[in-house]
Structure formats: structure tokens, C-alpha cells
N, C-alpha and C positions, 0 to 999 in steps of 0.2 A: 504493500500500500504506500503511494506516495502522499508526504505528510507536509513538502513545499521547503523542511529544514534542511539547511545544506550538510551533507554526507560529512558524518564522525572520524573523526581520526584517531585510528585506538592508539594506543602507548606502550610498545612492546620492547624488549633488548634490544631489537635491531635497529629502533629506530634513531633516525637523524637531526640533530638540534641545531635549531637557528634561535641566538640571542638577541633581544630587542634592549638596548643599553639605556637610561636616561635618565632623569632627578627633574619633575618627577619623571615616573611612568604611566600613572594612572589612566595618562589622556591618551595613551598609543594604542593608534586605531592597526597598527602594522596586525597582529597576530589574527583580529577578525576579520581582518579582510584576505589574506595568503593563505590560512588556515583551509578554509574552504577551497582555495585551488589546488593546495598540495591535496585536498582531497581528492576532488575532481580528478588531479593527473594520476589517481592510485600510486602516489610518494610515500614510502613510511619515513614520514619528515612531520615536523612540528615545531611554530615559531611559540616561543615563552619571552614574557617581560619579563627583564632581570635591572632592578632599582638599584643603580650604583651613584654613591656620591661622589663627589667631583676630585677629593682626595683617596680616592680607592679606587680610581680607574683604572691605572697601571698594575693594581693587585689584582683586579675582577678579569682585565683584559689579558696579561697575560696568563690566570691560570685555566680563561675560556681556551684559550690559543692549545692547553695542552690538554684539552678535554677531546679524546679520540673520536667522538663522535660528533661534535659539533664541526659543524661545513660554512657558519657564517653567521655575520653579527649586525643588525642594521642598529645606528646608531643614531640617538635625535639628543633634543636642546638637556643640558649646554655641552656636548663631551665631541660634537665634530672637530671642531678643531685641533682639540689637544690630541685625539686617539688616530690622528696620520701620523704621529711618531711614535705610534705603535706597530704600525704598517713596515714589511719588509719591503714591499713595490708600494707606488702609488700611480695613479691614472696619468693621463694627461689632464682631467679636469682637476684635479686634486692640486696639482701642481697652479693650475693659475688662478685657485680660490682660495689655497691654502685652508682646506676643509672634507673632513670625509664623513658621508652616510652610509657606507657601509663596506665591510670587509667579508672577505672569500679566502678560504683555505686551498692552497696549491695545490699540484700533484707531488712537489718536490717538500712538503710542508709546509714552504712561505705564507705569509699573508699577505693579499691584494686588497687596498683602500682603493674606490671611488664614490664619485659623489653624482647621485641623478637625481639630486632635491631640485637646481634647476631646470635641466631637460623636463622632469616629470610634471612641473609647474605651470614651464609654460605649454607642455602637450592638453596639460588641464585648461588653460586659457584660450587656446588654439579649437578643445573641444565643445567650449562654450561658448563660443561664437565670438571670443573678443584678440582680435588679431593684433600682433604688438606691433608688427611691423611698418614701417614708419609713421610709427607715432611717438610722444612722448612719456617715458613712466618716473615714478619716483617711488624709492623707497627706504624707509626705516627700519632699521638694524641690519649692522653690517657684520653679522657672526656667520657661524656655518653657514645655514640654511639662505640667510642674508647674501651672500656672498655669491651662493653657488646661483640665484636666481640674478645678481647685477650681473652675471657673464651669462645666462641663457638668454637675459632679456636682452642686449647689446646682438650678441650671436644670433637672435630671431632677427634683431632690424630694428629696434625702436633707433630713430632719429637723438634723441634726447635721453640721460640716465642720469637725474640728481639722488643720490645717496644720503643719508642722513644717520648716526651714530651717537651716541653720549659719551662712546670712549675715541676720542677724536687720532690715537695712537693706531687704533684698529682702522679707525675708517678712510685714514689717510694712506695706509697700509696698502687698502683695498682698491681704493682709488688710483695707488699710482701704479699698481699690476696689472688693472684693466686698462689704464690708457695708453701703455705700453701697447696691448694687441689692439683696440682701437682709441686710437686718439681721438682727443677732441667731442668724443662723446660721452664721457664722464665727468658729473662736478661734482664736489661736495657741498651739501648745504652744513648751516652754521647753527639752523636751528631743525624743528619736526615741522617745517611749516611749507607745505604742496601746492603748488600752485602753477596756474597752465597747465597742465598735464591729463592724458590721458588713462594713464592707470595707476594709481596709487596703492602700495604692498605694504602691509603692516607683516616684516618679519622680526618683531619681536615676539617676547612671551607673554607680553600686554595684551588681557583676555583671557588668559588661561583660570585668572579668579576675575567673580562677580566683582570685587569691589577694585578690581586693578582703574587706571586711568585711562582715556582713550591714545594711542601710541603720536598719534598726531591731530589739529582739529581740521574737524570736514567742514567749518565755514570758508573757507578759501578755495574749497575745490569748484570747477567748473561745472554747469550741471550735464550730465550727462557721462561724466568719469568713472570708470569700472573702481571699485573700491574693493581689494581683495585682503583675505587673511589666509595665514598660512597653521592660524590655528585649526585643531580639526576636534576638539571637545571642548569645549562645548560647541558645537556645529555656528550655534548663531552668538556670536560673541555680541559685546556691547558694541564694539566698530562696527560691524555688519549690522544690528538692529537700530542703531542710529542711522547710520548711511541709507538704508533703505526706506528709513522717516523724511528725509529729505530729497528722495527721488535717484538717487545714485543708483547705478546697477551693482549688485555684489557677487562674490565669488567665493567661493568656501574655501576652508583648508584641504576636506577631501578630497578634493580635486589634484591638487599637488603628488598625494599617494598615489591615487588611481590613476593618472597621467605617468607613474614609476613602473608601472606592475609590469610592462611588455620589455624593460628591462633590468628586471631583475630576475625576469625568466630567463632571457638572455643571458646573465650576470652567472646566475648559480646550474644555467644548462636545465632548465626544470623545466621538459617539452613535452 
């Protein structure tokens, strides 16, 4: 009898462990949404949240690393950045975001870091009808996830990329590795404040609690400007139930993940 629940993934010795790394964890949508594929492709695999503090990532990461059956780690806020110098390889994306979501185990035992928080993002933007390309975007926080999206949105074609940061060491960091590959289409801003632009990214953790503040204000935006979060729990953050009081179009976190999935079947060979 079909009951609509997507297919169980039992838990046996043979099976195969993928780590979801992060502080918190609570909001990581990764296991419920891979879980049912690794079913679907009859994988005896299973993704688990594992809640590591930001001073124990080097103990958690390296003793995953010697855990025989684990095949890979996806990694979210705050530890992309730091856990590429946990990485034996790193991608090419890794390399000019200085940030990794996630790692794979070699054949030779290595570990491979990269990162398709932006590719996935903007495949998620791409599939919702809001094209970046030659337009203008902005966006706030320039950490992992931050980073990896100012080089997919540059890489898609927006004309324009203002950044914005509170740690101005990082976000000058960021800005001068991307205008390397494309000059002249990156600026930093000096405050959270968006204006002229086409699509506006809250990549910070701003949203993650009821009572956080909004990451930047949406009185200055244009009407008609896609307003996105890269949060994915709570689905409607205070930026996106605002933004949509005033007429903006929004875009979810979800989207970000769901826009990853066809590469990180690619990533870990899961066909």
C-alpha cells in the first residue's frame, strides 16, 4: 500500500555516513531532504546532524576523517571557512572564496573540500524565474556561504556586486579576490544599506531567531527587487515576511539547497 511517505532508510553495519557539521544544527534542512534520495537510489547511506562548536572542529573533523565509514561531511554556518584547512585538496571554487561546504573522502584516503553554496543558489534563482544576469545585486555577509554566492552571482553576469560585512578584514579580503577574476564589478559598501539594485541577499545568520534584527533595511530598496535569504528554518524569516508587506518579491533559503542536490550527486557519485 502506498502511504505518499518517502521510503525509510534502515540503519544497518554496512551502512554509509555523511556528516552535516554546524553550531547550531537545529535548522539543517541537508538530512531531510538527501535522506529520501539516498532512498530512492537504494544507497545504504545516511546523512546525520552532528552539532560541533567552533572550538572543536578540528577534534570532530579530524576524528570524522578516521571514521571508516563515513564518505563525506557537508558543512554550514559558521565552520566553512575554517574546515578548508582541514581539507587535503581543495576545489577551484574553494580556492577563490576561501570557503568550503562540503568534503568527500578519496580513493587514496584524502579529503576533497568544495563549495556549491553559490552555484546551488543561484541555480535556485535561475529556477525561480529571477535571472541575475545583467543586473545588479547586493549583498550582506561576506562569510562562507556569503562569499561562495558574490562569485556565483559575478560568474552568472550581474553587471553590478556591492558586498557588505561588519568584519571589514573579511570583506575586504573578499572583495579584493573577486576583482582580481572580475574587475571592476565589485565594491564594498561601508554600511547594510541596498540601494539601486536588483536583488538583494541576506547571507547572514540574521533570522535564524524571532527576535534577531533585520540584516539590512528594505526602505531603500527599489520596488520590484527580489529580496532573498539564504536562511532555510525558519522558511519565512522576518526579512522575507517584511519584504513581502511591502511588495518585494522573495526567495527562500530552500532554494539554495535544492539548487545543490544535482551536485552533490555528482560530488559523492550517488547515481
Amino acid at each position: 500500500m502506498t502511504t505518499g511517505q518517502p521510503p525509510v532508510v534502515p540503519i544497518r553495519g554496512t551502512t554509509r555516513l555523511y556528516a552535516v557539521l554546524g553550531d547550531p544544527v537545529a535548522q539543517v534542512q541537508a538530512p531531510a531532504l538527501l535522506n529520501p534520495v539516498l532512498a530512492e537510489l537504494h544507497r545504504d547511506a545516511v546523512v546525520v546532524p552532528v552539532h560541533v562548536r567552533p572550538q572543536h572542529l578540528e577534534t570532530v573533523v579530524r576524528g570524522l576523517q578516521r571514521v571508516a565509514n563515513l564518505d563525506g561531511m557537508f558543512v554550514t554556518v559558521p565552520h566553512k571557512a575554517a574546515v578548508r584547512r582541514l581539507a587535503d585538496r581543495c576545489g577551484a571554487t574553494v580556492g577563490i572564496v576561501g570557503s568550503a561546504n562540503v568534503l568527500r573522502r578519496e580513493a587514496d584516503g584524502g579529503w576533497l573540500a568544495e563549495n556549491f553554496d553559490g552555484s546551488g543558489f543561484v541555480a535556485g534563482l535561475v529556477g525561480a524565474g529571477h535571472e541575475p544576469q545583467g543586473g545588479r545585486a547586493a549583498l550582506v555577509g561576506a562569510g562562507g556561504a556569503g562569499s561562495a554566492i558574490a562569485a556565483a552571482l559575478l560568474a552568472a553576469g550581474v553587471d553590478r556586486l556591492c558586498v557588505y560585512d561588519t568584519d571589514t578584514v573579511k570583506l575586504s579580503g573578499l572583495v579584493a579576490r573577486l576583482d582580481v577574476r572580475w574587475p571592476g564589478r565589485v565594491h564594498a559598501l561601508t554600511g547594510p544599506h541596498l540601494r539601486d539594485v536588483d536583488i538583494a541577499v541576506n547571507a547572514t545568520p540574521l533570522g535564524l531567531r524571532a527576535d534577531d534584527p533585520l540584516p539590512f533595511p528594505l526602505e531603500p530598496l527599489p520596488p520590484g527587487c527580489v529580496v532573498a535569504d539564504i536562511i532555510m528554518k525558519p522558511r519565512e524569516t522576518r526579512l522575507l515576511r517584511e519584504a513581502a508587506a511591502r511588495g518585494h518579491r522573495i526567495h527562500h533559503g530552500i532554494h539554495m539547497l535544492e539548487g545543490q542536490l544535482n551536485s552533490y550527486r555528482a560530488f559523492f557519485g550517488l547515481r
